[in-house]
C-alpha positions in Angstrom: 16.2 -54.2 -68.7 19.2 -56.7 -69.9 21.1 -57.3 -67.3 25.6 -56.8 -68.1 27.1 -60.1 -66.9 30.2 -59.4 -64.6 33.4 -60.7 -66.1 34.2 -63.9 -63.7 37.8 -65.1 -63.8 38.7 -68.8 -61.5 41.8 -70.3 -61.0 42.7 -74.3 -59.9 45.4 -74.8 -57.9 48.6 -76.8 -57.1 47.1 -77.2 -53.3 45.9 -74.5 -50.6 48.6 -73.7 -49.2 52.0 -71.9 -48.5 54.2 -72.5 -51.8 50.5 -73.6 -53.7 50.4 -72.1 -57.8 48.1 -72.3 -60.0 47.8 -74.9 -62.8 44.7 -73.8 -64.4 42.9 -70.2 -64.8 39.7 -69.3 -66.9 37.3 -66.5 -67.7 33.6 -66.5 -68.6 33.2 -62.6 -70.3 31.3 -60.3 -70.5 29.0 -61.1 -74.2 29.2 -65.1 -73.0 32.9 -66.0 -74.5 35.2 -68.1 -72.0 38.5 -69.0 -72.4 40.3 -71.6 -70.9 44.1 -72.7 -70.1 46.5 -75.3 -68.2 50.2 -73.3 -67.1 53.1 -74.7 -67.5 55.0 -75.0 -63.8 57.7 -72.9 -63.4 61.3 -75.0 -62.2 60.9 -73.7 -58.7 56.9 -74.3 -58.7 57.0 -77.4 -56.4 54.3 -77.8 -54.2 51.5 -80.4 -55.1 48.8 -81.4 -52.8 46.9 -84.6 -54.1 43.7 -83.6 -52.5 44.1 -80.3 -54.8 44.5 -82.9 -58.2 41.5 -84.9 -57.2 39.2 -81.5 -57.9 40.7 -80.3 -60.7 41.6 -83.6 -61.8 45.2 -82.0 -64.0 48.5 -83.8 -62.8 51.2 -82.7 -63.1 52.7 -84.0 -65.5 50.0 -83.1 -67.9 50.8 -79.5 -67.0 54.1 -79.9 -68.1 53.1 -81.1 -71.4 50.1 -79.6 -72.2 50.0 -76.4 -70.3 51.2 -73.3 -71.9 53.9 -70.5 -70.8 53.0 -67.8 -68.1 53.9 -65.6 -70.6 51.7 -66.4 -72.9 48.9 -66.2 -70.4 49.5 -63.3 -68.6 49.4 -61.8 -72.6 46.3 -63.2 -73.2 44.7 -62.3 -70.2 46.1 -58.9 -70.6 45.0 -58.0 -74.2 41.3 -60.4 -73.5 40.8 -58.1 -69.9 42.5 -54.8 -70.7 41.3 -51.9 -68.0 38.3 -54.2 -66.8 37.5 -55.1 -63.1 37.2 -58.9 -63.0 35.4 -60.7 -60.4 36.1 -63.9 -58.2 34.2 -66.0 -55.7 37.7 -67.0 -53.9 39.5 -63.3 -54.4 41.8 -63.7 -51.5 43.4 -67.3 -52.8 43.1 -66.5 -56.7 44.7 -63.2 -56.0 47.7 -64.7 -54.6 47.6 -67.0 -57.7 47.2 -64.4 -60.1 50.2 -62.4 -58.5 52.4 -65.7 -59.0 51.3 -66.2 -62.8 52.3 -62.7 -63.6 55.3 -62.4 -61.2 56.6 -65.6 -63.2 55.4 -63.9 -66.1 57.7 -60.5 -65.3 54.2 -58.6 -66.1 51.5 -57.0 -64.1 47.6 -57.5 -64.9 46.3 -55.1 -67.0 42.8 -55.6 -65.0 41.9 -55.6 -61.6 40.3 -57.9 -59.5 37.8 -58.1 -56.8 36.0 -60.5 -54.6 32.5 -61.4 -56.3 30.8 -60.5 -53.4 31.5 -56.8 -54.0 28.7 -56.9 -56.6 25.9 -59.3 -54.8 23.2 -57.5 -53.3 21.9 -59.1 -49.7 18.9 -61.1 -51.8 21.4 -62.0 -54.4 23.7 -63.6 -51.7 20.4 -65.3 -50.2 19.7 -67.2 -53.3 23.0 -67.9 -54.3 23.2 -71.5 -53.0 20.0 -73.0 -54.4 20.8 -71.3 -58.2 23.8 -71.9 -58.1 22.7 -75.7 -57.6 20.2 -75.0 -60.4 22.6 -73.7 -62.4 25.1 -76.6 -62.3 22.1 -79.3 -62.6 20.6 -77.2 -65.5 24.2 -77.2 -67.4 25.2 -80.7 -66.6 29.0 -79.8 -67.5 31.2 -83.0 -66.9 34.3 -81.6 -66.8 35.4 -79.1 -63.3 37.7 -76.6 -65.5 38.2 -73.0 -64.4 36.3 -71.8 -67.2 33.2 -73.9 -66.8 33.5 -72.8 -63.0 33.4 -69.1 -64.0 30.4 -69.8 -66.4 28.6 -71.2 -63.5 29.8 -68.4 -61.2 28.3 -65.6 -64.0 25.2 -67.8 -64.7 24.3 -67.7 -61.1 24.9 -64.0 -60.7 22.8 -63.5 -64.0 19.9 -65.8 -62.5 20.4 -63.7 -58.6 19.9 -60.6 -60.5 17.6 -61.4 -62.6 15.6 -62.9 -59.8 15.6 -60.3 -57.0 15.1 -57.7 -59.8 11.5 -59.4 -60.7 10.7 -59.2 -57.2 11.8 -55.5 -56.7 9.3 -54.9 -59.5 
């Protein structure tokens, strides 16, 4: 039985805390397409953290050139995820992203989103570590951008699955 990959959504960040927004946000779907975009701050989008830059190595003023309008995001994301629940390995900080990209935006999600965890099974969380390891050894991507962090996220799920369904068998 072919197993239906979870839609995985991940989001980078200005920093980790209290005034923090996101900078980057990504999707691996559901038939193997990702997508892939830097936002453009917002005038009262301040915070930075330096730390937060070193991982997803975007500064800011590369958002301000190269990113694109929360409005055309939160459009994209809206038409790409219509009426599709959307998964997340860090639900309670991308959440609070995702609410600032589409409150900037002056839209609402047409999707929801939940915390990955709501969809691993107690033998999928024990060998989530070790393939998800595998899994970013095996794809070797040089580049940490939310996309290629979602593809590793659905990967490992896949693999999990895959792997505790061979041994319910």
């Amino acid at each position: 039985m072919k197993l239906q990959a979870p839609i995985i959504l991940d989001i980078e960040a200005s920093g980790f805390g209290v005034g923090s927004y996101p900078v980057e946000i990504g999707y691996a779907g559901a038939r193997g397409e990702s997508w892939c975009a830097l936002i453009k701050p917002q005038p009262d989008w301040h915070h930075w953290d330096m730390a937060a830059e070193s991982l997803h190595h975007q500064s800011r003023d590369d958002l301000m050139h190269l990113g694109q309008s929360v409005q055309s995001i939160a459009i994209h994301l809206n038409r790409a995820l219509a009426h599709q629940t959307v998964y997340t390995d860090a639900w309670f900080n991308d959440y609070v992203w995702l609410n600032c990209l589409y409150e900037a935006a002056g839209m609402q999600p047409s999707f929801k989103l939940e915390d990955l965890r709501l969809i691993l099974s107690p033998a999928q969380s024990a060998q989530w570590h070790v393939t998800k390891q595998s899994v970013i050894d095996a794809l070797a991507m040089a580049r940490h951008r939310a996309s290629t962090d979602a593809i590793v996220l659905q990967q490992t799920w896949l693999k999990t699955a895959a792997l505790t369904q061979a041994f319910a068998a």
